[in-house]
N, CA, C and O atoms as a GROMACS GRO file, in nm:
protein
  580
    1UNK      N    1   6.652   9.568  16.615
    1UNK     CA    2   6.546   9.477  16.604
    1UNK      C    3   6.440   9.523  16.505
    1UNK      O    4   6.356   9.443  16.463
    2UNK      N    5   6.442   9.636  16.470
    2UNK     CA    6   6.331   9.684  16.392
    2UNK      C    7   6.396   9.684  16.248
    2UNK      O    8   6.320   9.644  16.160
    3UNK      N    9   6.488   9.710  16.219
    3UNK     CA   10   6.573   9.651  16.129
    3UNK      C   11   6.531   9.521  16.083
    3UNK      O   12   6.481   9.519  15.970
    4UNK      N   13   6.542   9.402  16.151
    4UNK     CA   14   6.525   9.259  16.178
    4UNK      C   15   6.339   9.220  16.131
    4UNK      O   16   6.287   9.139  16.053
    5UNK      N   17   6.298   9.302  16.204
    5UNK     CA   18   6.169   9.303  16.187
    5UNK      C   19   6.130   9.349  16.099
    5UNK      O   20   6.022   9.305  16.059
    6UNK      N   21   6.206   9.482  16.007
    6UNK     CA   22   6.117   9.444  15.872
    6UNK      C   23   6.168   9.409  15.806
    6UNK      O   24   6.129   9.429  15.691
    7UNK      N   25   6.286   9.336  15.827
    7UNK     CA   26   6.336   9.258  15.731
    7UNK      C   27   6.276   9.125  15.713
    7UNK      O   28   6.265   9.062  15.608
    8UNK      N   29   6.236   9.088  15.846
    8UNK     CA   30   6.138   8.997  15.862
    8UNK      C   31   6.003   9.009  15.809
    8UNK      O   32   5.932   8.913  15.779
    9UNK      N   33   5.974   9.125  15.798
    9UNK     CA   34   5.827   9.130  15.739
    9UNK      C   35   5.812   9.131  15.623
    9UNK      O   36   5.705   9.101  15.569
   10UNK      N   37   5.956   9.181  15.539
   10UNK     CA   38   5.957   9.170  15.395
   10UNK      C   39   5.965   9.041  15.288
   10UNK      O   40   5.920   9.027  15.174
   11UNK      N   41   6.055   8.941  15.388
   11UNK     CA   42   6.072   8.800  15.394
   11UNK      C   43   5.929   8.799  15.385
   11UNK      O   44   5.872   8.849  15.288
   12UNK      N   45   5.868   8.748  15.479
   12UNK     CA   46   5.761   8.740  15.488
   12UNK      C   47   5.641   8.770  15.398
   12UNK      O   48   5.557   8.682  15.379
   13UNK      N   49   5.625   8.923  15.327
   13UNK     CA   50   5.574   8.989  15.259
   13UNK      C   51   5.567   8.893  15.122
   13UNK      O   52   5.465   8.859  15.062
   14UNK      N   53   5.748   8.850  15.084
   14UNK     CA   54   5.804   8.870  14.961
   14UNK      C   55   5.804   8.687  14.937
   14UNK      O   56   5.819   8.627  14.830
   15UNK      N   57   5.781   8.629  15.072
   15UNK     CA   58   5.716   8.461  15.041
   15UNK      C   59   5.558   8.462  15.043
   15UNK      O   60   5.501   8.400  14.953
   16UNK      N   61   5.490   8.521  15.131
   16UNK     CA   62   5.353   8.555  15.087
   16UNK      C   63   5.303   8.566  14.979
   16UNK      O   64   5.197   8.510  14.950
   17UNK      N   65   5.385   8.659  14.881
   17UNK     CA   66   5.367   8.673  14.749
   17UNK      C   67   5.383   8.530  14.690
   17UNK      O   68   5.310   8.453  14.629
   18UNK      N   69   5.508   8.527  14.735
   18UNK     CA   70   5.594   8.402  14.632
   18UNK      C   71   5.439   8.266  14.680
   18UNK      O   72   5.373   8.211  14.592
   19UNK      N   73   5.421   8.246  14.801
   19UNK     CA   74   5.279   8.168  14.799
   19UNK      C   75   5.194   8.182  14.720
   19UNK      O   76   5.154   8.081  14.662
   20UNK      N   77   5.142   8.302  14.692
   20UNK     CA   78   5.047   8.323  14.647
   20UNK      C   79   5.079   8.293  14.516
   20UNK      O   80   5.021   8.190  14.482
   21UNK      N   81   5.149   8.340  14.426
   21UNK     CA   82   5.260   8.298  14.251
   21UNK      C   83   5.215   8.147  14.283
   21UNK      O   84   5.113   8.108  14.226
   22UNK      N   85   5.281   8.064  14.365
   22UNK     CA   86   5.282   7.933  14.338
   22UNK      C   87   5.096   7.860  14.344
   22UNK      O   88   5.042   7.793  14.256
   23UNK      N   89   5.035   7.907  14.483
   23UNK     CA   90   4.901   7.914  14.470
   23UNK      C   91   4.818   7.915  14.347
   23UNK      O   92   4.754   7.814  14.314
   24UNK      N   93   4.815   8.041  14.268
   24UNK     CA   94   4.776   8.038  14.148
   24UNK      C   95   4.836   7.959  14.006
   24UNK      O   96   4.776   7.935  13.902
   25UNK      N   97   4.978   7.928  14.046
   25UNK     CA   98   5.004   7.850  13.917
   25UNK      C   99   4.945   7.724  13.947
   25UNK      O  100   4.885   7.656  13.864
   26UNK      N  101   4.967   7.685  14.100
   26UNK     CA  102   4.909   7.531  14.118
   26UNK      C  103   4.749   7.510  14.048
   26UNK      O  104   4.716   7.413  13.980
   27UNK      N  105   4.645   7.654  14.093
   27UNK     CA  106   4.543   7.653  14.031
   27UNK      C  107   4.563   7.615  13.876
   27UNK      O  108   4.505   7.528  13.811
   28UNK      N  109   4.638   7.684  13.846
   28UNK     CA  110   4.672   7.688  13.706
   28UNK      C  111   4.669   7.565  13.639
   28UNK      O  112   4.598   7.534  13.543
   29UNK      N  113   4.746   7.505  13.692
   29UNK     CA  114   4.819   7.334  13.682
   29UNK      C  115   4.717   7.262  13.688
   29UNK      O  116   4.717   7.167  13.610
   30UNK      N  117   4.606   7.276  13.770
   30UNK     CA  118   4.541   7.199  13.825
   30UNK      C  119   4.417   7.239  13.730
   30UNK      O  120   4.369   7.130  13.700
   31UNK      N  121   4.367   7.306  13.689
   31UNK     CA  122   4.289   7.353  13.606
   31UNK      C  123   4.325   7.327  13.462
   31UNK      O  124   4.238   7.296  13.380
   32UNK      N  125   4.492   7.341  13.419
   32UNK     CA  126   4.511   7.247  13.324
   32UNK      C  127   4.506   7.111  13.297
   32UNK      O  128   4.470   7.064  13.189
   33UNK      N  129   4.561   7.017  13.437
   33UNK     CA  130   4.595   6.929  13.422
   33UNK      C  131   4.406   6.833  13.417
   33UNK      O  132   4.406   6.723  13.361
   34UNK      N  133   4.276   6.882  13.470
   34UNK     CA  134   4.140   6.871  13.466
   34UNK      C  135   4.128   6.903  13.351
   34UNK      O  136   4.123   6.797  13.289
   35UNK      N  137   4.119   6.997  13.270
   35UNK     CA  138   4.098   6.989  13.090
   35UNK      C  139   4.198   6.923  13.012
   35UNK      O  140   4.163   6.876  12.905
   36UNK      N  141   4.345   6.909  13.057
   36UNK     CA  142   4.334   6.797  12.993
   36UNK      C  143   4.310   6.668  13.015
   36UNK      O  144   4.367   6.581  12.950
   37UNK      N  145   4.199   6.637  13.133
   37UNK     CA  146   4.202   6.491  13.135
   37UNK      C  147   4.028   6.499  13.118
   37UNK      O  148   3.959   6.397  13.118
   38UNK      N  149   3.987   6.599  13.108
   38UNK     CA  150   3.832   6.611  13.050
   38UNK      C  151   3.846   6.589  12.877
   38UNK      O  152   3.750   6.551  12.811
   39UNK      N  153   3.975   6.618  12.820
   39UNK     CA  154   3.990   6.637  12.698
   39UNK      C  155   4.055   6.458  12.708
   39UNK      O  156   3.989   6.359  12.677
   40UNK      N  157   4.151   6.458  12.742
   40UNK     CA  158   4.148   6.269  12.704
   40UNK      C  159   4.038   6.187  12.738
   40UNK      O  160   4.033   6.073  12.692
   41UNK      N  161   3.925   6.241  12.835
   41UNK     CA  162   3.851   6.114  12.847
   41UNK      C  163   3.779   6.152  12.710
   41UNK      O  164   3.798   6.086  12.608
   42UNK      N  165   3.714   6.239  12.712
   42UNK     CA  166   3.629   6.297  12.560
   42UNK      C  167   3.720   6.218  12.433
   42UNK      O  168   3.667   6.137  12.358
   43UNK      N  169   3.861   6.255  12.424
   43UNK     CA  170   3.878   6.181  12.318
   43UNK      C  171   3.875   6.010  12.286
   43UNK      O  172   3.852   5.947  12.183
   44UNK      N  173   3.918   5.958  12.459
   44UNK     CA  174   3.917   5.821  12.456
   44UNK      C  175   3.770   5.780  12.407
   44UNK      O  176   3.752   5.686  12.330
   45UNK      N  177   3.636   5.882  12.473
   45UNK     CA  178   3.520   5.798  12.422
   45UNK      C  179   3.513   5.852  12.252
   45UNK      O  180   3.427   5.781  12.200
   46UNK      N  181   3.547   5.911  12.189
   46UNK     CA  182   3.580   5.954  12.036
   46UNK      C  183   3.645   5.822  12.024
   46UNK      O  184   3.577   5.739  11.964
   47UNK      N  185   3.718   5.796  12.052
   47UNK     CA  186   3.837   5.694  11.984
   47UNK      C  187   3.744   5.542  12.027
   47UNK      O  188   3.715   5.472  11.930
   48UNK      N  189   3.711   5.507  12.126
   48UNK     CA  190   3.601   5.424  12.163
   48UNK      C  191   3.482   5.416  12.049
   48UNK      O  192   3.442   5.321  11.981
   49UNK      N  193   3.449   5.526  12.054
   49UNK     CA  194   3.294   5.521  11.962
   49UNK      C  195   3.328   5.494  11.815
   49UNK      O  196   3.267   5.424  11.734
   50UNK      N  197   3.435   5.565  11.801
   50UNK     CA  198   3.523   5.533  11.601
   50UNK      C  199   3.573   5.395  11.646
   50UNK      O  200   3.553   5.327  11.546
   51UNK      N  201   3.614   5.332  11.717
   51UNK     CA  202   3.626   5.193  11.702
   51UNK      C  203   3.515   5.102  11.710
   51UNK      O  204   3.540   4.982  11.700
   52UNK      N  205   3.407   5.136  11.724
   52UNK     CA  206   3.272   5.109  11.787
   52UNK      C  207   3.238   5.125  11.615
   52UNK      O  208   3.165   5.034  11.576
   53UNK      N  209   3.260   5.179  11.556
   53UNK     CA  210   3.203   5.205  11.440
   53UNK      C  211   3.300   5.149  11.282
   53UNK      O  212   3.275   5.128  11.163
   54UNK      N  213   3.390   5.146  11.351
   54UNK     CA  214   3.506   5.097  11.232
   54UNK      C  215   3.473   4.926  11.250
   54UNK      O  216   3.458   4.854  11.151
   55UNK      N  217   3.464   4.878  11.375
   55UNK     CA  218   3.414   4.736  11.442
   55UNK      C  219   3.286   4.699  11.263
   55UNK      O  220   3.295   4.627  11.164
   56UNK      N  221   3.173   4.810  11.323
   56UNK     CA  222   3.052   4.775  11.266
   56UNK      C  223   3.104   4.780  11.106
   56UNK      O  224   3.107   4.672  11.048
   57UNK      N  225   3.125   4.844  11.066
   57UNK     CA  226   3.153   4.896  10.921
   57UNK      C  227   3.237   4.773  10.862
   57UNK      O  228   3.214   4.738  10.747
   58UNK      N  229   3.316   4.718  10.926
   58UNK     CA  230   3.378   4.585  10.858
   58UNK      C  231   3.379   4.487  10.897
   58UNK      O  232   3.477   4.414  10.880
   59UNK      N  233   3.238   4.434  10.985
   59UNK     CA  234   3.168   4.346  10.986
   59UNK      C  235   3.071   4.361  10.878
   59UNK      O  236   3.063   4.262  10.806
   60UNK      N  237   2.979   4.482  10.842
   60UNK     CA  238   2.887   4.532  10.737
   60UNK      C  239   2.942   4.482  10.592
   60UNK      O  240   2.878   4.418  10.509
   61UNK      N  241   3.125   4.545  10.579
   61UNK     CA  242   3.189   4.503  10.451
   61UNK      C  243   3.208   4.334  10.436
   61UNK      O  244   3.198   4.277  10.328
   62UNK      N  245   3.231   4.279  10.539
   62UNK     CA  246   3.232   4.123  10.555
   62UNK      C  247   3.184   4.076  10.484
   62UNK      O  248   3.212   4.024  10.376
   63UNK      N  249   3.016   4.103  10.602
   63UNK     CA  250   2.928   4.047  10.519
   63UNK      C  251   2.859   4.077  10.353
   63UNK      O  252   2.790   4.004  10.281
   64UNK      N  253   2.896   4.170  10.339
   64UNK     CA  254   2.880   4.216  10.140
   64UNK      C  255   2.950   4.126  10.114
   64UNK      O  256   2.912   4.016  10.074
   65UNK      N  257   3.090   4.172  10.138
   65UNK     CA  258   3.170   4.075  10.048
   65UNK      C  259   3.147   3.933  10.059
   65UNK      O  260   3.180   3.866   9.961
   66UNK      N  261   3.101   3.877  10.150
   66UNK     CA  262   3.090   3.745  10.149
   66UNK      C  263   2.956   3.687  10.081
   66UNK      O  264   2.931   3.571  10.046
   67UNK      N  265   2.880   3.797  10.075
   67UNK     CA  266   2.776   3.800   9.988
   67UNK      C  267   2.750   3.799   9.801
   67UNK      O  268   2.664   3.756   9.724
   68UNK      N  269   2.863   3.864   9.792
   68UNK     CA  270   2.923   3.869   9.649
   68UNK      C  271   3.008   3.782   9.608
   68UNK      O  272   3.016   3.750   9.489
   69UNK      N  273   3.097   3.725   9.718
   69UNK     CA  274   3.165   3.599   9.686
   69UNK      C  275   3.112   3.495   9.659
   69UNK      O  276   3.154   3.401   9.592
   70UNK      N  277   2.969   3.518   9.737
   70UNK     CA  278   2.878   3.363   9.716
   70UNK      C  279   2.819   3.402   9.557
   70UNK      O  280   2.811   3.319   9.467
   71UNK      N  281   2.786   3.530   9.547
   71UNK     CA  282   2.749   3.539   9.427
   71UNK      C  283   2.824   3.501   9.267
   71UNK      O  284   2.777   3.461   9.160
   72UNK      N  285   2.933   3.529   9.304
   72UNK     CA  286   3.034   3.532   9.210
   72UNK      C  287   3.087   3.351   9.171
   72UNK      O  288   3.108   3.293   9.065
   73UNK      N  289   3.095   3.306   9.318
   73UNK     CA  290   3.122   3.168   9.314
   73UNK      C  291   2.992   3.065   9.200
   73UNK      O  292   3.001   2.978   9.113
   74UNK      N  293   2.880   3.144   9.269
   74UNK     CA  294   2.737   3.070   9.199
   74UNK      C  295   2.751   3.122   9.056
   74UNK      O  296   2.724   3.035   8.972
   75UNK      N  297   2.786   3.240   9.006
   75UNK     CA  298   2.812   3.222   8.876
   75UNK      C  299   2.948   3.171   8.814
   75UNK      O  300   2.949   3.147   8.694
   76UNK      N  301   3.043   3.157   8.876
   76UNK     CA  302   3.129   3.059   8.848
   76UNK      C  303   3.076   2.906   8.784
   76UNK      O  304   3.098   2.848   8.678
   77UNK      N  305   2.989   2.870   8.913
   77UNK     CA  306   2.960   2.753   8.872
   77UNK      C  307   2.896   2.737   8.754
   77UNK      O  308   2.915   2.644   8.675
   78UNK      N  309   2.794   2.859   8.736
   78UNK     CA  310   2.710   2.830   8.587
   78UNK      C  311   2.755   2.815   8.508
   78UNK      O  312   2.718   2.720   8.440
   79UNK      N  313   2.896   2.920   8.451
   79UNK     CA  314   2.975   2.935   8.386
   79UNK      C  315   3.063   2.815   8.350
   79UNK      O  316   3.099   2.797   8.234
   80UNK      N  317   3.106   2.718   8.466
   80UNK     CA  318   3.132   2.620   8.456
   80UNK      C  319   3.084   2.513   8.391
   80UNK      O  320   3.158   2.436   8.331
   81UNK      N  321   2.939   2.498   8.398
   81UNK     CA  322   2.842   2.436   8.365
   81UNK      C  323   2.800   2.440   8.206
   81UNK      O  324   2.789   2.345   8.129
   82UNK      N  325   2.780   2.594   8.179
   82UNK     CA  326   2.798   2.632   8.037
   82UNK      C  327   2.882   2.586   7.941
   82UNK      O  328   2.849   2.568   7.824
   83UNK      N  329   3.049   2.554   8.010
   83UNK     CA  330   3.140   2.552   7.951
   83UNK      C  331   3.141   2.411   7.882
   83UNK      O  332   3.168   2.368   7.769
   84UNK      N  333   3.094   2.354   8.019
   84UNK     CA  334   3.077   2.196   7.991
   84UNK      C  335   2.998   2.165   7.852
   84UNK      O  336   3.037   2.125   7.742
   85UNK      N  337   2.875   2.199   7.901
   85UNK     CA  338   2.823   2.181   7.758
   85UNK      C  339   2.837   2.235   7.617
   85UNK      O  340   2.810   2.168   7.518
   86UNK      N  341   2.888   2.382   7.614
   86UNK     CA  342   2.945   2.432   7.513
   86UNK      C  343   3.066   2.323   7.454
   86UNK      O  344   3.068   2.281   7.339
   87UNK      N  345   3.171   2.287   7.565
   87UNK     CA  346   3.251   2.191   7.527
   87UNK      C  347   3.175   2.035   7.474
   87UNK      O  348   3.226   1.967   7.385
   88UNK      N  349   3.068   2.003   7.534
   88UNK     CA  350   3.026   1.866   7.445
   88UNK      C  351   2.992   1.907   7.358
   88UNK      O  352   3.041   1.851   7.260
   89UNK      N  353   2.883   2.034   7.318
   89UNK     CA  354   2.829   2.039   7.219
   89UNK      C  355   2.933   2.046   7.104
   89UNK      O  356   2.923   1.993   6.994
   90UNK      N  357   3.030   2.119   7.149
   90UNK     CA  358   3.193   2.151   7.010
   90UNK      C  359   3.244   2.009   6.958
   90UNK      O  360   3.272   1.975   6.843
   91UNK      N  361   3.250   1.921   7.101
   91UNK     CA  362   3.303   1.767   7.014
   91UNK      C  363   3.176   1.745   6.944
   91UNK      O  364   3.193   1.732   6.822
   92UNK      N  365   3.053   1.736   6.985
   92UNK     CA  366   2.968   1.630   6.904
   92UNK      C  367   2.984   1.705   6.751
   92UNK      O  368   2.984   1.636   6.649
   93UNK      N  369   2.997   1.865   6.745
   93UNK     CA  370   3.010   1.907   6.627
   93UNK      C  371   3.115   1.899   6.508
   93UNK      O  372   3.116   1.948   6.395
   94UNK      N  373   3.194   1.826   6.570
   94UNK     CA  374   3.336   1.806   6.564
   94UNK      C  375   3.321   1.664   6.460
   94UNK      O  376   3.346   1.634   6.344
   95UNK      N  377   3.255   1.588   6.606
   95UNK     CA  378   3.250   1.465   6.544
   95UNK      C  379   3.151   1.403   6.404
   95UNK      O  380   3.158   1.302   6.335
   96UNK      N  381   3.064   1.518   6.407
   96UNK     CA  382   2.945   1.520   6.310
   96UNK      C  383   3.030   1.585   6.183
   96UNK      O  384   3.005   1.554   6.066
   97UNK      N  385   3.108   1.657   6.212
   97UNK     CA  386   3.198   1.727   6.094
   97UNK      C  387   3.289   1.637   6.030
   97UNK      O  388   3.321   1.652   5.912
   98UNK      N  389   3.338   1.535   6.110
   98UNK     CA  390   3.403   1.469   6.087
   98UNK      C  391   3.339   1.345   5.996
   98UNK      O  392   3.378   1.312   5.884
   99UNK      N  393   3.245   1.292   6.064
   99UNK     CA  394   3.168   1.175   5.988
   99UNK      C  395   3.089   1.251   5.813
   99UNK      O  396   3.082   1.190   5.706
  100UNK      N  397   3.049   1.377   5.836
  100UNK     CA  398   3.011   1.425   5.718
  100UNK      C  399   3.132   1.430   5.638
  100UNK      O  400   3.138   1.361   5.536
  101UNK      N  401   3.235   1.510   5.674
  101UNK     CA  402   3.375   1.478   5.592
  101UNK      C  403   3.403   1.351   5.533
  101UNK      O  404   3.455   1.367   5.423
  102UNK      N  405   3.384   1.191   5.573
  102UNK     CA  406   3.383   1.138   5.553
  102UNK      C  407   3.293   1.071   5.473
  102UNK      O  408   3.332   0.968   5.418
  103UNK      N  409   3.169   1.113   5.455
  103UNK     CA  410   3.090   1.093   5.369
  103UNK      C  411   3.083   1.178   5.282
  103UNK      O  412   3.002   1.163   5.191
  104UNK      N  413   3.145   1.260   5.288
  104UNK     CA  414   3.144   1.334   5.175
  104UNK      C  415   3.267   1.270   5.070
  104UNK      O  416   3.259   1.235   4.952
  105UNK      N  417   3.371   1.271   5.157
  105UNK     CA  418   3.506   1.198   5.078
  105UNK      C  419   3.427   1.011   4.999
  105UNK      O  420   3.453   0.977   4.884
  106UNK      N  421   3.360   0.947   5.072
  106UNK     CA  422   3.294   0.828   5.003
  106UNK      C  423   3.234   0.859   4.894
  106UNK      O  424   3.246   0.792   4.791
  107UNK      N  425   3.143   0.992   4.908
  107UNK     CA  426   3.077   1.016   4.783
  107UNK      C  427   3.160   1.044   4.682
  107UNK      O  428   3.172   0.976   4.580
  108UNK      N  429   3.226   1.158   4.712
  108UNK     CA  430   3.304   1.168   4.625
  108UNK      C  431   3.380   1.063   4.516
  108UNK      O  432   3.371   1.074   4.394
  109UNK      N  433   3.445   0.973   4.576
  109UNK     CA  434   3.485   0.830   4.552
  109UNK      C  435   3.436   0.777   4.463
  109UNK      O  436   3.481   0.746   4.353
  110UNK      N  437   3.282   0.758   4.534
  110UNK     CA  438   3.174   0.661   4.428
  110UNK      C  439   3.141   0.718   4.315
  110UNK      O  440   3.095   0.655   4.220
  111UNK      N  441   3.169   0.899   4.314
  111UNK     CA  442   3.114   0.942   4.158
  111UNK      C  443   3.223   0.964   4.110
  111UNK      O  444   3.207   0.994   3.992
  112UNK      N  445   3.338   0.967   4.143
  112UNK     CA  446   3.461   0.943   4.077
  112UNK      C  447   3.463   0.871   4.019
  112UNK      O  448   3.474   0.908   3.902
  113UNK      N  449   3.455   0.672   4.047
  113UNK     CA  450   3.421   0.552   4.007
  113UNK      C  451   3.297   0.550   3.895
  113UNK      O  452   3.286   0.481   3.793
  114UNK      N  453   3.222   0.634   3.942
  114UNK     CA  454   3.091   0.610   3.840
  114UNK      C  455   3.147   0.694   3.770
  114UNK      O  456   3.184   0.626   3.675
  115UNK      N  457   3.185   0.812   3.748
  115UNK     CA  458   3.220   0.857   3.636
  115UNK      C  459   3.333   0.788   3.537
  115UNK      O  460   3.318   0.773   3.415
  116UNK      N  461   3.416   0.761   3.591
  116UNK     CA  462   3.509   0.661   3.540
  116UNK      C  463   3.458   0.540   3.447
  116UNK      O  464   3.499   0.509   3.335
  117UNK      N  465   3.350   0.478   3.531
  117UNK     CA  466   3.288   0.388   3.494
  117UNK      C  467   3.244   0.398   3.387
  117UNK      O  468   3.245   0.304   3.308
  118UNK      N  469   3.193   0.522   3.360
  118UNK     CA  470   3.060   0.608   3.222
  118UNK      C  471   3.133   0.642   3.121
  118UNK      O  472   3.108   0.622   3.002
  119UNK      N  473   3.246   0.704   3.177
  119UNK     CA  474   3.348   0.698   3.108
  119UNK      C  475   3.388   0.579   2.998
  119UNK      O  476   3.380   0.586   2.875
  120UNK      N  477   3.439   0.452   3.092
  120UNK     CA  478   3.455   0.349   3.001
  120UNK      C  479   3.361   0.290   2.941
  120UNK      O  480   3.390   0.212   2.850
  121UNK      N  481   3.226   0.313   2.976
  121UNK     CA  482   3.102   0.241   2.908
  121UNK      C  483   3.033   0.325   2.830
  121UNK      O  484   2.925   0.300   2.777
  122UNK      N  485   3.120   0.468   2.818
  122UNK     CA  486   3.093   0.553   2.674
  122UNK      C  487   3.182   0.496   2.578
  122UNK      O  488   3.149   0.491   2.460
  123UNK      N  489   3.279   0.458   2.615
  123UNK     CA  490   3.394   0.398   2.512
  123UNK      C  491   3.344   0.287   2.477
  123UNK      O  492   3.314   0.285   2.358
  124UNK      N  493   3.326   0.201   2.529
  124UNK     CA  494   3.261   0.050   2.499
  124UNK      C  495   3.142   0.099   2.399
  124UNK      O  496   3.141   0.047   2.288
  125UNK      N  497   3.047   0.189   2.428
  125UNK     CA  498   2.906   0.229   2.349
  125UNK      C  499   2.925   0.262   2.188
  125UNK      O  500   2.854   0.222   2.096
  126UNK      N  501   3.078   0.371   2.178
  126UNK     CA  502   3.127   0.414   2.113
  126UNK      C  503   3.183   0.316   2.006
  126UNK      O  504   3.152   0.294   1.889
  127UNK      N  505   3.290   0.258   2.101
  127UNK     CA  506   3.329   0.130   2.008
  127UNK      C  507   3.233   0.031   1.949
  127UNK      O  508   3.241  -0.016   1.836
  128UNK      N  509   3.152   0.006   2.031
  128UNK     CA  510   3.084  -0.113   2.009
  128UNK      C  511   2.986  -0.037   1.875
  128UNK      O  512   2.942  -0.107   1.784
  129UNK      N  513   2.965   0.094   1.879
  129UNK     CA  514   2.816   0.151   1.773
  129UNK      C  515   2.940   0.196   1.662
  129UNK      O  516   2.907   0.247   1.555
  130UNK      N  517   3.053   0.178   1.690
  130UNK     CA  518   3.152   0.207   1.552
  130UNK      C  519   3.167   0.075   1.466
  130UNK      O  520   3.181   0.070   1.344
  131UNK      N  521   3.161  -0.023   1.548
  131UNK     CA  522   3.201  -0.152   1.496
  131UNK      C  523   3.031  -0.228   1.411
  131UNK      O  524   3.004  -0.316   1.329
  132UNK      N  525   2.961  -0.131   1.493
  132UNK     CA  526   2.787  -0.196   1.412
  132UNK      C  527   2.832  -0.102   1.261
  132UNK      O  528   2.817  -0.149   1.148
  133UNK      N  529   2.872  -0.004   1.281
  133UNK     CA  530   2.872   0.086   1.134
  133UNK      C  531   2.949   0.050   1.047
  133UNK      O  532   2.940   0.067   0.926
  134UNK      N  533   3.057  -0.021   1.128
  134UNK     CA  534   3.122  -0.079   1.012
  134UNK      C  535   3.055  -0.187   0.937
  134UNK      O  536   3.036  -0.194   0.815
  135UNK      N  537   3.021  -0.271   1.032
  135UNK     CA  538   2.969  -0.413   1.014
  135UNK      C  539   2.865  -0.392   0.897
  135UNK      O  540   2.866  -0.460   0.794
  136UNK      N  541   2.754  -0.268   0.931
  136UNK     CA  542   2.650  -0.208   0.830
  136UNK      C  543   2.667  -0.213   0.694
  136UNK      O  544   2.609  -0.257   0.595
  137UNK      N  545   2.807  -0.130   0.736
  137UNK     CA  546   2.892  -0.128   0.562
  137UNK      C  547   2.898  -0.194   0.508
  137UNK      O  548   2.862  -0.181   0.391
  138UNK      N  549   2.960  -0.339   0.571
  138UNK     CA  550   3.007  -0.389   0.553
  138UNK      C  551   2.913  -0.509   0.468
  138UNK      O  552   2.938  -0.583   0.372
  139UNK      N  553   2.830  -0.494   0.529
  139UNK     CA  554   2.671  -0.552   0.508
  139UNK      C  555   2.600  -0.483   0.370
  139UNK      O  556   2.561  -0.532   0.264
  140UNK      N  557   2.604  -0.364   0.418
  140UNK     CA  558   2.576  -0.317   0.224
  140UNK      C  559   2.622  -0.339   0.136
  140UNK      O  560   2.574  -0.386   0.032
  141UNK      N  561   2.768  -0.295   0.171
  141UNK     CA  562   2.866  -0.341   0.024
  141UNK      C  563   2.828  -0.502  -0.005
  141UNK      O  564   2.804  -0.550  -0.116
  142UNK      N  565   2.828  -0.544   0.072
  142UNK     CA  566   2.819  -0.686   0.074
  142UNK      C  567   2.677  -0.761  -0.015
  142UNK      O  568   2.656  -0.863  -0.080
  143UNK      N  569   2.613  -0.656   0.022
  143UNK     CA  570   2.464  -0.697  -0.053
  143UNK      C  571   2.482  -0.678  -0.168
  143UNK      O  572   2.467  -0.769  -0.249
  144UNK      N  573   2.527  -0.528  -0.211
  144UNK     CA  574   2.555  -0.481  -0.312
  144UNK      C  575   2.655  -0.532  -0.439
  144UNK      O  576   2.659  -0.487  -0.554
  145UNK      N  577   2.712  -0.610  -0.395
  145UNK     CA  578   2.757  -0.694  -0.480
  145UNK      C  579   2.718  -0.761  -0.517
  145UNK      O  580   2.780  -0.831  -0.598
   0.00000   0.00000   0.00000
């Protein structure tokens, strides 16, 4: 029996221990398994607060951009506006180029004609003051006889 008994006590001894091993790892466990859930809540409010902030930041970019779009649109329009009139002002210049072209081509025309004209009424002047000189002559000799 004494045999038995410390065999029993060693059992005993040698699960005592083995309690105690498991005791402290459970601490262990349990002390891990509390940091890491002190460490996920910490990160969830990290991850909370960066979404809290990524939220704000592109509502902030939104509104810029929608601010610059209005801007960009409003000079669109000017630009638009500009164009317009740059474009009338090009026909009316167009059309003013055109009507001067055309008066210029008339003029042209008419001093073409008038020169032409001067032309033939130098010939006529010519002829006609050749035919007095003859006639003159014709008139002297004529006397002169």
């Amino acid at each position: 029996m004494e045999g038995e008994s410390k065999e029993n006590a060693e059992k005993l001894r040698k699960s005592m221990e083995q309690v105690a091993r498991m005791q402290s790892d459970n601490m262990t466990l349990q002390e891990s398994a509390s940091s890491a859930e002190k460490a996920k809540s910490a990160l969830e409010r990290q991850c909370k607060d960066l979404q809290t902030k990524l939220d704000e930041e592109v509502e902030k970019t939104s509104k810029q951009l929608k601010k610059e779009m209005m801007k960009l649109q409003t000079r669109i329009t000017e630009l638009e506006g500009e164009l317009e009139g740059e474009s009338k002002a090009k026909a009316d210049a167009q059309r003013n180029l055109r009507r001067a072209d055309r008066r210029y081509k008339e003029s042209q025309m008419m001093y073409d004609e008038e020169k032409t004209n001067s032309a033939r009424l130098q010939d006529q002047i010519n002829t006609t003051n050749s035919k007095n000189r003859t006639l003159k002559r014709n008139l002297d000799d004529a006397v002169r006889e």
